[in-house]
C-alpha positions in Angstrom: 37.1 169.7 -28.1 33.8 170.8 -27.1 33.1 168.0 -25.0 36.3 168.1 -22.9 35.7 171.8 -22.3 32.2 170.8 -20.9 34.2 168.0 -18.9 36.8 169.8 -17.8 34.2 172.9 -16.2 32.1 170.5 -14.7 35.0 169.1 -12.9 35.3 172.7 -11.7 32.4 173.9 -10.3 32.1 170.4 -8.5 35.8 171.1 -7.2 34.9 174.4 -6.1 32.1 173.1 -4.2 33.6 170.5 -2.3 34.4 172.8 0.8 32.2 175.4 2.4 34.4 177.9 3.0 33.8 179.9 6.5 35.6 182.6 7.7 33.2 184.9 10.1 35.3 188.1 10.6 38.5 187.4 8.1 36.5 188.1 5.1 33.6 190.0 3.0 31.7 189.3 0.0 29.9 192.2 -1.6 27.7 191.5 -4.3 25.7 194.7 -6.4 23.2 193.9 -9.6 22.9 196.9 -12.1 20.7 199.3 -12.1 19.8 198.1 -7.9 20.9 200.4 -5.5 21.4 197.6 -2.5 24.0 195.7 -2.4 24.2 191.5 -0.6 27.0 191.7 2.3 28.3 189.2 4.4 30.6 190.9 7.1 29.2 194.2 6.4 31.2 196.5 9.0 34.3 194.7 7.0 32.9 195.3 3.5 34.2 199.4 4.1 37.1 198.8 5.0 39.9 200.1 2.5 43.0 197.5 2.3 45.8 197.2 -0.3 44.3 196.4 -4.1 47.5 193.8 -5.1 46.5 192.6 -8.5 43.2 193.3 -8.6 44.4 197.1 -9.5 45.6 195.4 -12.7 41.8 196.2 -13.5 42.3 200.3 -13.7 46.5 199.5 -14.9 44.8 197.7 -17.5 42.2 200.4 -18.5 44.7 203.2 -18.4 46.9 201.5 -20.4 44.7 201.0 -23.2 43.2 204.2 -23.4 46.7 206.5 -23.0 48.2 203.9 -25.8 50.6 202.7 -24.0 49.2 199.4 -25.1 48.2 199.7 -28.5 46.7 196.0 -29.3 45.6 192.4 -27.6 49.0 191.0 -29.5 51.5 193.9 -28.7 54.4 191.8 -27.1 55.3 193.6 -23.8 58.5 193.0 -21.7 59.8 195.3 -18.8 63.3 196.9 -17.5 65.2 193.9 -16.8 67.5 195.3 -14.7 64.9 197.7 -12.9 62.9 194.7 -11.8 65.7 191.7 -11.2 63.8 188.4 -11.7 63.2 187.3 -8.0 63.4 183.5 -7.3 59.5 183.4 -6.1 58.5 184.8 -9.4 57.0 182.6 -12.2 58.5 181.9 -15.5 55.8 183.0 -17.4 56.4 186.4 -16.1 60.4 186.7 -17.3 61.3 184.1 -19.9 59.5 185.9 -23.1 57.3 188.7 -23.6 54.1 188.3 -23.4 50.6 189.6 -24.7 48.3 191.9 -22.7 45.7 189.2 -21.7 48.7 186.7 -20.8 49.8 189.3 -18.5 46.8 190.1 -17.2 45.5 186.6 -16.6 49.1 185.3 -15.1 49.3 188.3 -13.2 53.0 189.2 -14.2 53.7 192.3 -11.8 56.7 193.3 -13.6 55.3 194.0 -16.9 52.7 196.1 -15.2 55.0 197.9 -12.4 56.5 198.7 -16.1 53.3 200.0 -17.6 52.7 202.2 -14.3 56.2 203.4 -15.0 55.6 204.4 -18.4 51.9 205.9 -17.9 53.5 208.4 -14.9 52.7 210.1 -12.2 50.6 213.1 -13.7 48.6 210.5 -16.1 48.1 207.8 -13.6 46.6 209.9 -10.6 43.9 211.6 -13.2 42.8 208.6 -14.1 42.6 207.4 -10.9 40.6 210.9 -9.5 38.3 210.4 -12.4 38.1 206.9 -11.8 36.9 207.3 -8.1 39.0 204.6 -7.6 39.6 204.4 -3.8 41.8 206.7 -2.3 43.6 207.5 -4.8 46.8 207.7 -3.5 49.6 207.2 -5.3 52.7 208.1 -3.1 54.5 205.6 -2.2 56.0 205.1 -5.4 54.5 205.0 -9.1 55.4 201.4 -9.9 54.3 199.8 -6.7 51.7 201.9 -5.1 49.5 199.2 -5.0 51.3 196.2 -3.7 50.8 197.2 0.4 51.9 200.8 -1.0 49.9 204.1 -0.2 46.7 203.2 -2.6 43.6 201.4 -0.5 40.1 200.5 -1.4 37.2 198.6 0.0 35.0 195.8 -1.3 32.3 197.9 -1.6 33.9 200.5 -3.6 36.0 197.6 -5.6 32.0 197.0 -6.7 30.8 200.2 -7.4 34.0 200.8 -9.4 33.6 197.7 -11.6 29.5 198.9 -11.8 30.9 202.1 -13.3 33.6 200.6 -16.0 31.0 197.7 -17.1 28.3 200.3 -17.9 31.0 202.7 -19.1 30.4 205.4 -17.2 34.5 206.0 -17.0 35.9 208.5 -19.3 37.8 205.7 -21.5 37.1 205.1 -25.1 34.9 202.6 -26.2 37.6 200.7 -28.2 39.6 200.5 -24.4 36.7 199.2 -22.8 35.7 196.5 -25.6 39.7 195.4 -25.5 39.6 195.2 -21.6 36.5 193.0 -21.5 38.5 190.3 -23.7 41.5 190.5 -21.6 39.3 190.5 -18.0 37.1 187.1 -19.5 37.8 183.9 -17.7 35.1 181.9 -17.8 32.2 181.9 -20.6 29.1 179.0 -20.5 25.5 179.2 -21.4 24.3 180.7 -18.9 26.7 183.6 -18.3 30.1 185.4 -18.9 32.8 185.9 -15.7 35.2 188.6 -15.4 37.3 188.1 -13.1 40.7 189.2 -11.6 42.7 187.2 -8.2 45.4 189.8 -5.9 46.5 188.7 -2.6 50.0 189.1 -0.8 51.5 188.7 2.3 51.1 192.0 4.3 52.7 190.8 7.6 54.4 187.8 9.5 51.8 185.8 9.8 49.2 187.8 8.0 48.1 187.6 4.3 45.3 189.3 1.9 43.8 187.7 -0.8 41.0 189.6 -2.9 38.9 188.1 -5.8 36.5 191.2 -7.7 34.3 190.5 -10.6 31.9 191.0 -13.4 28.6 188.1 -14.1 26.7 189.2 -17.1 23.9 187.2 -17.5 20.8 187.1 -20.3 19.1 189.1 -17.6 21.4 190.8 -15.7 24.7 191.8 -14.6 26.0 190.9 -11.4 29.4 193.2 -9.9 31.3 191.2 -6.8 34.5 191.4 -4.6 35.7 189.4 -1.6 38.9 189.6 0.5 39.8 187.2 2.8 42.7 186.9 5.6 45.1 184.3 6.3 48.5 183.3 8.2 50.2 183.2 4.6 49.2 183.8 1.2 48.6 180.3 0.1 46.3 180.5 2.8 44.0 182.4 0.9 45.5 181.5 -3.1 42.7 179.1 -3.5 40.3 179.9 -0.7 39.1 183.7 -1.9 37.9 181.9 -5.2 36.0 179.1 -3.6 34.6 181.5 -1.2 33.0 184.0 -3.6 31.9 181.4 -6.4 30.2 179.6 -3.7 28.4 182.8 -2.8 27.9 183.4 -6.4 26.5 179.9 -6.4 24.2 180.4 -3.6 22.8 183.8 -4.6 21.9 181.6 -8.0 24.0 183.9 -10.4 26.3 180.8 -11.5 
């Protein structure tokens, strides 16, 4: 089992390599280690500007969750309002055919278990998090269960970084047990050499126009690495693949995988 683990990363990271991504002005990688106040930009005028979180604001929905008990464990089975949120025909399986675990939500990105969460966590309890969280603007307006999904909440790369800085070192006013449960739900890839928490978002915002983010967390023997990209593109497949080759090739190039 081992072995085809091995395999089956190596075939990865060659994968992901295979095609320089470029994208001049469509994108912007920001990458912060701890305890360094200077931060490694490409498109730096870009790298401030706030845009819609998508998924990656399963991150703080995640965090909140945990710490108000709304989720209580890593099995807790969680389902949603079947007839508040319709299954829509784009929507995966995964998301409606059986409940599923926190870190199966998380990781498959199933919006309406967590436009369910937001729901049940409410308006008073979801913006003080968010104030304390500094977590962009925090604006929560247009609507509890969807604010973040090209709603009224916006946040940068750079402040997608320095949020992440603060959770990893827990500087946010969660408990301990939340945090340690979040890091197992947030880990996608763990090798020798390092452990990557990750979390994709990306939609279409316009005709013609999509957003795709990719933020992170590299802890390393020496040192822990916080990133975030967002990338444009005519449609969201445009950019389903591309934002994650983009910022492991920076990653990759900055030697921090």
């Amino acid at each position: 089992m081992k072995v085809i683990v091995l395999i089956a990363l190596l075939i990865s990271r060659l994968t992901w390599a295979s095609e320089n991504i470029e994208c001049a002005k469509s994108c912007t990688f920001v990458l912060k280690k701890h305890k360094d106040a200077n931060y490694t930009v490409i498109n730096e005028s870009r790298a401030d500007v706030r845009l819609t979180p998508f998924s990656t604001f399963k991150v703080p929905n995640t965090l909140i969750a945990l710490d108000t008990g709304e989720v209580g464990s890593l099995v807790q089975e969680l389902t949603y309002d079947h007839l508040r949120y319709p299954a829509q025909r784009w929507w995966p399986t995964i998301w409606y055919e059986k409940p599923l675990p926190i870190r199966a939500a998380f990781q498959n990105s199933a919006v309406p278990i967590y436009r369910q969460l937001a729901f049940n966590i409410g308006t008073k309890r979801m913006h003080q998090y968010l104030v304390q969280f500094e977590y962009g603007n925090r604006d929560i307006s247009s609507g509890l269960d969807k604010f973040w999904l090209n709603g009224s909440l916006k946040i940068s790369a750079r402040e997608q970084v320095d949020f992440l800085q603060r959770l990893f070192s827990g500087a946010l006013p969660v408990s301990e047990e939340s945090l340690s449960l979040f890091k197992e739900i947030m880990l996608v890839e763990e090798t020798d050499s390092y452990r990557l928490y990750a979390k994709t978002g990306g939609g279409q915002i316009t005709d013609g126009y999509a957003l795709g983010w990719y933020v992170g967390v590299v802890e390393t023997g020496k040192n822990t690495y916080y990133f975030a990209v967002n990338i444009d593109g005519k449609t969201f497949r445009d950019v389903q693949t591309k934002r994650i080759k983009f910022a492991r090739q920076q990653l990759s190039r900055l030697g921090v995988i």
